[in-house]
Every structure is written in C-alpha cells, then in structure tokens.
N, C-alpha and C positions, 0 to 999 in steps of 0.2 A: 536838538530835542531828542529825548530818550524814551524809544518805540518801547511801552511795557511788554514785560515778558508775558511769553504763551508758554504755556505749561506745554502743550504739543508742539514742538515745529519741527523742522526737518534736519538732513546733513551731521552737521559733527557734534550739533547741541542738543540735538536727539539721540546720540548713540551716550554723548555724555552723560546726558540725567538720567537713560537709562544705567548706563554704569555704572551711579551715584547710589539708585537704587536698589539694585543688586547685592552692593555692599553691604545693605544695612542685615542684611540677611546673614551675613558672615564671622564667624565669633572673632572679639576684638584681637585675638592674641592672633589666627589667621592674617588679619587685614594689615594689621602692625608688622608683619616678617614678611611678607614680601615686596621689597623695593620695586619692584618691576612693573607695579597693581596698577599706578596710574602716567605713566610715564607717557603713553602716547594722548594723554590730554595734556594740550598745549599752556603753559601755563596763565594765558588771558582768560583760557574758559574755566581752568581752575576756580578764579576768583567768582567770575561767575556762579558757578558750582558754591562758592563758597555763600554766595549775598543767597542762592536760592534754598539750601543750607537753613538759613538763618530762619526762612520764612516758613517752608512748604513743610507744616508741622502739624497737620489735621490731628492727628490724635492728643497735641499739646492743648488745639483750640477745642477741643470736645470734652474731654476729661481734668486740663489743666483750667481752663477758664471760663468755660461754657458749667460744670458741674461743681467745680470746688470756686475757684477765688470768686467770680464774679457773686453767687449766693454768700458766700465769706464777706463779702464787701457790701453786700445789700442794695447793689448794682442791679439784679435781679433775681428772678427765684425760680420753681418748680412750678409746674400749670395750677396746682392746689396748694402754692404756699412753698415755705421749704418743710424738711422731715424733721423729726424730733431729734435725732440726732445727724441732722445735714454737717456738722461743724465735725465731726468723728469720722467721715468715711473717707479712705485716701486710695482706695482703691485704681490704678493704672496713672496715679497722677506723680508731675514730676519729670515731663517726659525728656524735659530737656538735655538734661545730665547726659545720655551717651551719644545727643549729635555734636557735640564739642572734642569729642574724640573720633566719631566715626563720618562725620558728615562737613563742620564746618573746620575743625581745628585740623585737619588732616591734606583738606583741600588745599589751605593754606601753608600750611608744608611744605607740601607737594612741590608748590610754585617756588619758593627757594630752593627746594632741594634740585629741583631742572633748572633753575635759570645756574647754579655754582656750575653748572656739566657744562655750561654754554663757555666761548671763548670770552676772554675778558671785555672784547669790544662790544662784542654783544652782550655781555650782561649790563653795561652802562644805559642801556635803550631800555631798563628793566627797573631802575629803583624806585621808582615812582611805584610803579604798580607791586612790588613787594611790601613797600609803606601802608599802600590801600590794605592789600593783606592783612596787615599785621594788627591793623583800626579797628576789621572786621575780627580777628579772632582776641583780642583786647578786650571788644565790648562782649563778647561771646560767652568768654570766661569770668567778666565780671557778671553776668547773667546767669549764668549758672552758681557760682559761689554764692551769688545774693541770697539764696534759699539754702542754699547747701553748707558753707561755711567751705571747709580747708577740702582740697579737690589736686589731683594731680595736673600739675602745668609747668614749671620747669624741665624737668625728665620726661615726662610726659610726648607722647604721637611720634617717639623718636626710634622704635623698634624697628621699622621696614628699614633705617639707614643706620643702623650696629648700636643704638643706642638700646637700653635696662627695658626690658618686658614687665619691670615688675618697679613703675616710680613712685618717688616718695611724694606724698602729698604736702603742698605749700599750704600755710595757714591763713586765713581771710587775710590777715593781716601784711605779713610779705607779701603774698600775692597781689592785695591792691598797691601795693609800695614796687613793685615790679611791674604792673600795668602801664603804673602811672609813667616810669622811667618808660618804657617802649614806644607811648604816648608823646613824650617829650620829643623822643629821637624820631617818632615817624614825621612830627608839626615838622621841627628842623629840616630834615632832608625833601619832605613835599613843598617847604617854602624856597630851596634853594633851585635854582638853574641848573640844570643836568649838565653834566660835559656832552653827553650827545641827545638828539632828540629822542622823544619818550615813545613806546609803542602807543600805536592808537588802541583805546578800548572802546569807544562808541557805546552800543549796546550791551558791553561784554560787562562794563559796569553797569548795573541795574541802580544806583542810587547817585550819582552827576556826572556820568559820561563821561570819564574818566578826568574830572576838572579839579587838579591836584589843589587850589586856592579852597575850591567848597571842603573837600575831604579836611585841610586843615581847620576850617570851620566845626567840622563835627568831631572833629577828636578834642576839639579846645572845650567844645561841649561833654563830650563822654568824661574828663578829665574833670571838670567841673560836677560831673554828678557822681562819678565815685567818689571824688573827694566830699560831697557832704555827706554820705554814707558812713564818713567815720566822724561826725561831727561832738560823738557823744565818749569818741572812744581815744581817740589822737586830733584833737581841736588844734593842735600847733600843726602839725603837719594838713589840716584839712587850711587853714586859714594861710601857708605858704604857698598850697596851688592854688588857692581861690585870684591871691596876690598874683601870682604868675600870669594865673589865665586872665585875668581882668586887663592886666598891664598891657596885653597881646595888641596890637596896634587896632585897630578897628577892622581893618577888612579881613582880619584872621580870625572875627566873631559872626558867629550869625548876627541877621540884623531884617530877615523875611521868612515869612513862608516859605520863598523860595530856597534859604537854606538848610531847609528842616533836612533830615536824616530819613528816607524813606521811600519802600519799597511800592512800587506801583506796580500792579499786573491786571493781565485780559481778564475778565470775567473769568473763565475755563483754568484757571488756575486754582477755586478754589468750587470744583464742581461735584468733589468727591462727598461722601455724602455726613463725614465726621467734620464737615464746615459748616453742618446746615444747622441755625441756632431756631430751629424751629421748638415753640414751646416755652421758649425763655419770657416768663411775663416781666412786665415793667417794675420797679419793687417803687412803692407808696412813699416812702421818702426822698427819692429823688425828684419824681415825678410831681409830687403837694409841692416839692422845692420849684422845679423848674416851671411851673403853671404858676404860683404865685410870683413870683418874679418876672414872669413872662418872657423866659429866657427862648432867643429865637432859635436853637439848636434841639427843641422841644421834638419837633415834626422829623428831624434827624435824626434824635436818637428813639421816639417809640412810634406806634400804631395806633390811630384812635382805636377806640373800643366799638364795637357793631352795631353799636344803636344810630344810626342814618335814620333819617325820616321815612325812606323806602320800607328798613327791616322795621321801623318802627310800626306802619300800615300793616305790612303783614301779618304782625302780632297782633295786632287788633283785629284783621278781618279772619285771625284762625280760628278754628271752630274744635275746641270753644276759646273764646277771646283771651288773649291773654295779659292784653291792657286795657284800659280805659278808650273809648273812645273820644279824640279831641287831644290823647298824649301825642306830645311835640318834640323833637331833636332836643335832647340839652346841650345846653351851652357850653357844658365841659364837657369830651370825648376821651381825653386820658386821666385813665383812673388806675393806680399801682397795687399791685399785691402788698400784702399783708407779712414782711418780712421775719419776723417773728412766729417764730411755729405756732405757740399756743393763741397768737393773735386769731393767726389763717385756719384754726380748728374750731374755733367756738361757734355755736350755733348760728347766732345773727350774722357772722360772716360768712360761714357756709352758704347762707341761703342766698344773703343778699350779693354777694360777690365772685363765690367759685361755683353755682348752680345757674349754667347758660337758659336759656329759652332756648326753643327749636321753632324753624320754619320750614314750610316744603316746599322748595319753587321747582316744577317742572320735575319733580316724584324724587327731586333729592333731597334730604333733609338736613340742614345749616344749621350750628349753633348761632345762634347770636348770645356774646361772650361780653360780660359786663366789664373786664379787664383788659388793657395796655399790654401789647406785648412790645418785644425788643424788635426795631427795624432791621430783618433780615437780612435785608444788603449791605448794612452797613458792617457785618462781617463774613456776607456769604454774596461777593454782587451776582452769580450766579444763581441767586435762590429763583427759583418759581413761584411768579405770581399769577392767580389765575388760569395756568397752562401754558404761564408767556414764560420762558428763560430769560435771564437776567442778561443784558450783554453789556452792561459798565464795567468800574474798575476797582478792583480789591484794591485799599490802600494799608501797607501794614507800616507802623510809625514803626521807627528808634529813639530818636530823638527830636520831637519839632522845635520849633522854633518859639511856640507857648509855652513849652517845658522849658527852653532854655531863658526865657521872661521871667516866667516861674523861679524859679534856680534861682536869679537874680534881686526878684523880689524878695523870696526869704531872707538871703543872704545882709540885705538893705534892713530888713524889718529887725535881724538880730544884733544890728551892731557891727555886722562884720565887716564889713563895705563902706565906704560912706555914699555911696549911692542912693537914691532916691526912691524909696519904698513903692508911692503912689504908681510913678512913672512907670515902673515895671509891672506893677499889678494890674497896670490898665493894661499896656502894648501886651501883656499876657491876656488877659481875657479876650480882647479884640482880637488877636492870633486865631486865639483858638476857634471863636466866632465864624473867624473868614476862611480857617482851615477845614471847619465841618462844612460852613455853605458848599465848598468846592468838594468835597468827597461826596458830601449825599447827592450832589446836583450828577456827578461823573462815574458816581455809584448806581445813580438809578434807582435813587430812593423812593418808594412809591409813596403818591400824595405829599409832596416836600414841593415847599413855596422856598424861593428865594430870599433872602434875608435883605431886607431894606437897611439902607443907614440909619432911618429914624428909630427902628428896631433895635440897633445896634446900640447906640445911642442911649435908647426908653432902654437898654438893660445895664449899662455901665450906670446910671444915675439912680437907679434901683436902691431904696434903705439898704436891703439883704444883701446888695452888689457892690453899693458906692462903698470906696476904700477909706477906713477909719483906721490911726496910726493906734487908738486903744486897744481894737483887735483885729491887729495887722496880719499876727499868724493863722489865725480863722478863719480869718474872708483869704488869704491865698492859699490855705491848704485847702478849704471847701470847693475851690476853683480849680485846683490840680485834680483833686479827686473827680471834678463833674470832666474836664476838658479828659481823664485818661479811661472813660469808660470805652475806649478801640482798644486801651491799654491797659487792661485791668493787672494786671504784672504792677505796675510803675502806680497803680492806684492804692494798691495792698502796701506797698514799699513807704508810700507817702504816710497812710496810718501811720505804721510801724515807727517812721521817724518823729510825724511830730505828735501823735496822739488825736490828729484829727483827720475826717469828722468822728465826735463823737455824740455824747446822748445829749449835752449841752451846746454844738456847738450851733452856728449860724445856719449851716446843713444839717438839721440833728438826726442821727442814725439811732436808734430804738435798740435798748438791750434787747438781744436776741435768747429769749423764756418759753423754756421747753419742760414739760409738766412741772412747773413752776419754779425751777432753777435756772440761773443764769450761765449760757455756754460759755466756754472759752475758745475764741477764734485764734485758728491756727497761724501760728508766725515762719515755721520754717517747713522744708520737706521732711519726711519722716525719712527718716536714715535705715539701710537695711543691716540687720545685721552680719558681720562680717563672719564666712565660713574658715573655720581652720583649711581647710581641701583648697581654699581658691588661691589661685596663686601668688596675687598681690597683700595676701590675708596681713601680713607683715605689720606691712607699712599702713594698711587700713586700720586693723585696728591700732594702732601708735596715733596715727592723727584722729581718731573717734575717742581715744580715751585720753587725748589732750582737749579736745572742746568739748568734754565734761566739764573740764574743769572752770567752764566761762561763766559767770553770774547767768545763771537762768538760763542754762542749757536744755532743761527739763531733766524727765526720770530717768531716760536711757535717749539712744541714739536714736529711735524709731517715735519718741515724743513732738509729736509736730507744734504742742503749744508753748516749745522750748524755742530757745534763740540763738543767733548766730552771734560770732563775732562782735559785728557793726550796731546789734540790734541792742541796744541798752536801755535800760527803764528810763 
C-alpha cells in the first residue's frame, strides 16, 4: 500500500522539496550549469521530486484551470456568469511550460546522470527506476507540447553535464515520434527480469510503489493517447501504435481502477491558498445534463444551492418577508450558471439567478445563493467547510483507467479496432462512476451519498446515456468530457479532437454570445514573443516561424485561437 504524500514531512524529503523549491526561483541558464545542484539527492527521491513535479502546481490550478479552460469548457464560470470577453484573457496562464525544464524534466535527469557515476554493479539495481523516470518525463513533455506545439527536448536539460545552453526545438511532430520510441524502450526493459534485484521505492513512487508491471500498464496507456492526438495528422503511424499497444498481452493493459495513473496526497498538500476553487459556480449545461439524466456523480461534482427548508423559514419569518408563507424545499437543489455572457447579463437572469437573498442568524448575515457551485474538495480536499479543515485526499489523475476505456471506445466506434464500441463505452462510464464514488467519499465531499448499483445501473440505461452505434462518437465524447472535469486539460483536448460537446450534441454546450457576437474559444497557449537579447532567440524564433506555417496557426505566435501541430479541423 502507497502512504499518500504530505507536503510537510521530515528528514531528507524535507530538505529535498525544499530544494526543489528553491530552484524555481533560479534563472534557467543558473540551474542548467551547474552539475553539482542536485547531486546529493539520491536518485529514488529524485523521482519523487519528479512525480511531486508534476502535481504541486497551484498557480497552473488557479489561473491555468480554475480561470481560463474550465470557463473555456463551460465546466463552470465566474460567481456572476463568465465576462464579455472571458475567452480573451491569458493573463499568467500556461504555467506549465517552465516545470518541464526546471522541476520535472531536470529531476529526471538528474537520476541518470548519478546513477552512470555509480559502479556498473550498482547501476544494474537501477533500470527499472530510470524507466519510471523517463514515463514521467515522456508524459510531461507530451503535456506541455499539447498546448504549445514544438518545445525543446532533445538538447534540452543537458547544460549542467557539457551539453548546448541554447537547444533547438523538436517539432510536435518528432517529438511525439521520439516519445513514442522512449515509450517502447521503457515497456521493454520494465517487462524484462533485471540481472540484479531492483532498488526498493515503496513510498518514493507516489503513483504504484515502485510495481514495474502497473508502470508498464501506464505507458501502454500514455502511448495510446499521444498516438490519437495525431489521428488527423499521421493516421498510419497513429493506427501502428494503436496496433502495437492493443496486441500487448493483457496484463500489460490496464483493466481497473486500480491501474489508473494517479497521484494521491494528504489533504495539506493542496492547503495553499491558489488551490482554493472557491467561487467557481456550477455552469447550467452540465448540470440540466447531469439532473436530467440523473447521473449519480452529481452530489460529487457540485453543491446544492441554499434553499434548505431551514433558510427557507428564515426568509419568510424576515421582516419584512421575503417569501410567501407555506414556500417548501424544491425538489431540485442544483441549478447552473448561465455560461454565456449575454445570457448571465440580461435582466430576468440577474434577478432571478445571480441576485442572493440575505438572512441574519445570530447578527451574521448569509446569502442564500440560488446557484450550484463547484464541490470544493474535489479539487482542494483541504478547503474549509464551516470552520472545519478538510482532512481527506487530493486525487490528481494522468491517466485512469475510464480514459483508457475511453481511448478504446473511440478507437472501436471509428473503425479503427475491431473491438467492441458498446463494451468500452460502458466499462468507461462505469469506471468513471466508481472512480468518482471513491475520490468524493476519501475526499471528504461535503453532503456526498454513496452511489448505489441500482444508481449506477438507472444511469447506464439512461436514453441520453444508453450507447447507440448511430451516435457512437457523441455519447463517448459527452462522457469523456463529463468523467475529465478533475481534468479539465484532457477535457479541452477531447473538444479539440473530436468537436464534441458541441451546440447539437447529446451534452449540448451553448454558443458562448457576448454583446451579441459569437467568441472564439482558445485552442492553444499564446506564445511569447521571442526577444533578439534572449539567448536561445535563435533557435526560437526558427521553430515559431515554422508553426506559422501549419493550417490554422492563427495571426502570429501569441494567437491562442490558432493551433497546434495535432490540432486539425
């Protein structure tokens, strides 16, 4: 069993993450020259370092997902709606791009560059956990290109040991075709027998304990979801990994929950206060979706709205009254914002939806708030409720085990497979089903009922739910999209690929009309421009004024409703 990580604890993984920290503060071309910077972190906690890396990224969940994609995705909105121009501001977002050089791709470095110093006997006790490495910084880079397009990674983190201060950047395209090969070669050497026994990682992996059979499970995974990322762009080469990874024997696939990809930590990991999604209301298309349907991940992912029979009493006995006397609880309690700007402006919605009531109990004065918000814990398990601190478990995916159903299912519904459309589409909803019951329940979801089978059940056999081969691709991307709102990354990414949800689909998401024109939702990060002074200007702009050249790049580099590489009409 794998103790979730605490952001505080004592000894050599305290001194580590502070020196992890420390780093960030350091300009890159500093961190890159000298070899020496990490040497006396062992290379088990390296990796560590590297899995916490991945996660401990409050200002990506505040500004990257909390403010742009999740309102972008109509996931949810601003406490009065989203702004007229919500789809325009990119201010501090993007955050990911420089922990892939300074935080996780360097970590992992690190740990090759100490284990080659070690004697040869002792580096044999070592491949395994190099492999882990390399999964982690594979998916890393694919995560960051995904927004970004062409990114240094060959040349690249190699400054502190004699290699170029100044690398050339890989294009989306070799890059995932170089992922992919480092992918192949980690499955190969984590499936074979070591010549000598492996070190133990226990806790020092945060994602299976150092259990080299699941890691090959998640890379056959990651390998499976870059390669549909090029499905529009290199369909032979996306269709010879699918071939590949399919072919993998069975126990080299996920096939549970429990081989999802994903990070689990204390409470106090995510205590800081750019975790706290306070204010995020519920957005009214999810929500009409998930109530009509009666989907039971409802209570998981939002808040009823304030109207209790309690606040309801109050409002009537306040003076002067503010309901009727004899008004009752209704029988819906989540009700979503108005994700369209001009929707959330107009008068009769004003009043009736973003204008609370007030009560005073005990000389304090309460809104009582007609709108759903987003359940707090399920991206802050530390949030405060009441006065209480949260003491469950942050859970931050990669890749579960619904995604890789997911994955499957498309893949079945295009032809590409001859796999079984239904069968995936179901074992993916039900995934994800049993994956939310267990996070909100360990999360500490406030007011969260446990999900019955017959629940589970009443939503699989649902019109809106049940799996129709006429609109195979609708009902599984409407599902991806509901299953990745922990994931709003991987929810934007689904759009992008198949087009859904959109204004028609099964889930329909409402063009977003702002003084009565229709925005356009951003597809990539906005690129900075490259200064002549900087020192890799070079090779920047070389790779910036090659992905001009890609169909629907946009105007210039800083165009965020341009596209990437992968990202084809």
């Amino acid at each position: 069993m794998i103790t979730p990580y605490k952001k505080y604890v004592s000894g050599i993984l305290l001194a580590t993450t502070l020196f992890m920290t420390g780093c960030k503060d350091q300009s890159f071309v500093d961190f890159n020259t000298d070899p020496e910077a990490l040497t006396e972190v062992p290379p088990a906690n390296q990796l560590l370092n590297a899995i916490i890396g991945v996660h401990d990224r409050d200002f990506e969940a505040f500004y990257d997902n909390y403010q742009r994609i999740m309102p972008w995705m109509q996931y949810s909105t601003g406490l009065n709606g989203n702004g007229q121009n919500f789809t325009q501001v990119y201010d501090n977002f993007a955050n990911r791009y420089g922990a892939l050089y300074t935080t996780v791709g360097n970590a992992v470095t690190d740990i090759e560059k100490q284990i080659e110093k070690m004697p040869a006997e002792e580096q044999a006790r070592y491949v395994h956990l190099i492999r882990m490495g390399r999964v982690i910084k594979a998916y890393y880079a694919f995560y960051v290109s995904d927004i970004y397009g062409s990114i240094p990674y060959s040349e690249a983190i190699q400054g502190r040991y004699g290699g170029t201060l100044t690398p050339k950047y890989d294009t989306q395209q070799t890059l995932f075709n170089t992922l992919d090969e480092e992918l192949k070669e980690a499955i190969s050497v984590l499936k074979t027998t070591p010549s000598s026994p492996q070190i133990t990682l226990g806790n020092l992996d945060q994602y299976y304990g150092g259990d080299a059979k699941k890691w090959v499970k998640a890379a056959n995974a990651l390998r499976l979801k870059i390669a549909m990322r090029m499905a529009k762009v290199d369909a032979a080469k996306m269709r010879t990994i699918v071939q590949e990874v399919l072919a993998s024997p069975v126990e080299d696939l996920m096939s549970s929950n429990a081989d999802g990809w994903v990070f689990v930590a204390a409470a106090s990991f995510t205590s800081g206060g750019n975790w706290n999604p306070a204010g995020l209301r519920a957005s009214k298309p999810v929500v009409d979706f998930m109530w009509d349907t009666q989907d039971p991940r409802l209570d998981a992912f939002f808040t009823k709205n304030n109207y209790s029979q309690a606040n309801i009493d109050l409002l009537i006995a306040s003076n002067p009254s503010q309901l009727p006397a004899g008004t009752k609880e209704p029988a819906r309690r989540y009700v979503g914002s108005f994700t369209s700007p001009d929707a959330a402006q107009t008068q009769q919605n004003v009043q009736r939806f973003y204008t609370p009531r007030f009560v005073t109990v005990n000389g304090n004065r309460t809104a009582v708030d007609t709108l759903s918000y987003i359940q707090p814990r399920l991206f802050q398990a530390s949030y405060s409720v009441n006065g209480t601190v949260g003491t469950g478990r942050n859970y931050f995916p990669v890749i579960t085990y619904a995604d890789f159903c997911f994955m499957r299912a498309e893949l079945a519904a295009q032809t590409i497979t001859a796999e079984n459309a239904k069968t995936w589409y179901e074992s993916g909803v039900m995934a994800s089903l049993e994956w939310y019951d267990v996070l909100a329940q360990n999360a500490l979801v406030t007011d969260y009922t446990a999900m019955t089978t017959a629940e589970k059940a009443a939503y699989l056999a649902h019109p809106k739910v049940a799996f129709s081969s006429a609109k195979a691709m609708d009902l599984i991307a409407s599902q991806e999209y509901i299953h990745f709102l922990r994931q709003p990354s991987e929810g934007w990414a689904t759009w992008k690929r198949t087009g859904f949800p959109n204004a028609n689909s099964t889930l329909a998401l409402p063009a977003l009309i702002s003084n009565g024109a229709t925005l356009t939702v951003p597809r990539r990060a906005p690129l900075g421009l490259p200064a002549p002074t900087e020192p890799n200007y070079t090779n920047r702009k070389a790779a910036y004024d090659e992905m001009a050249k890609l169909p629907g790049f946009g105007t210039d580099p800083q165009d965020a409703t341009g596209r990437v590489w992968w990202d084809r009409p």
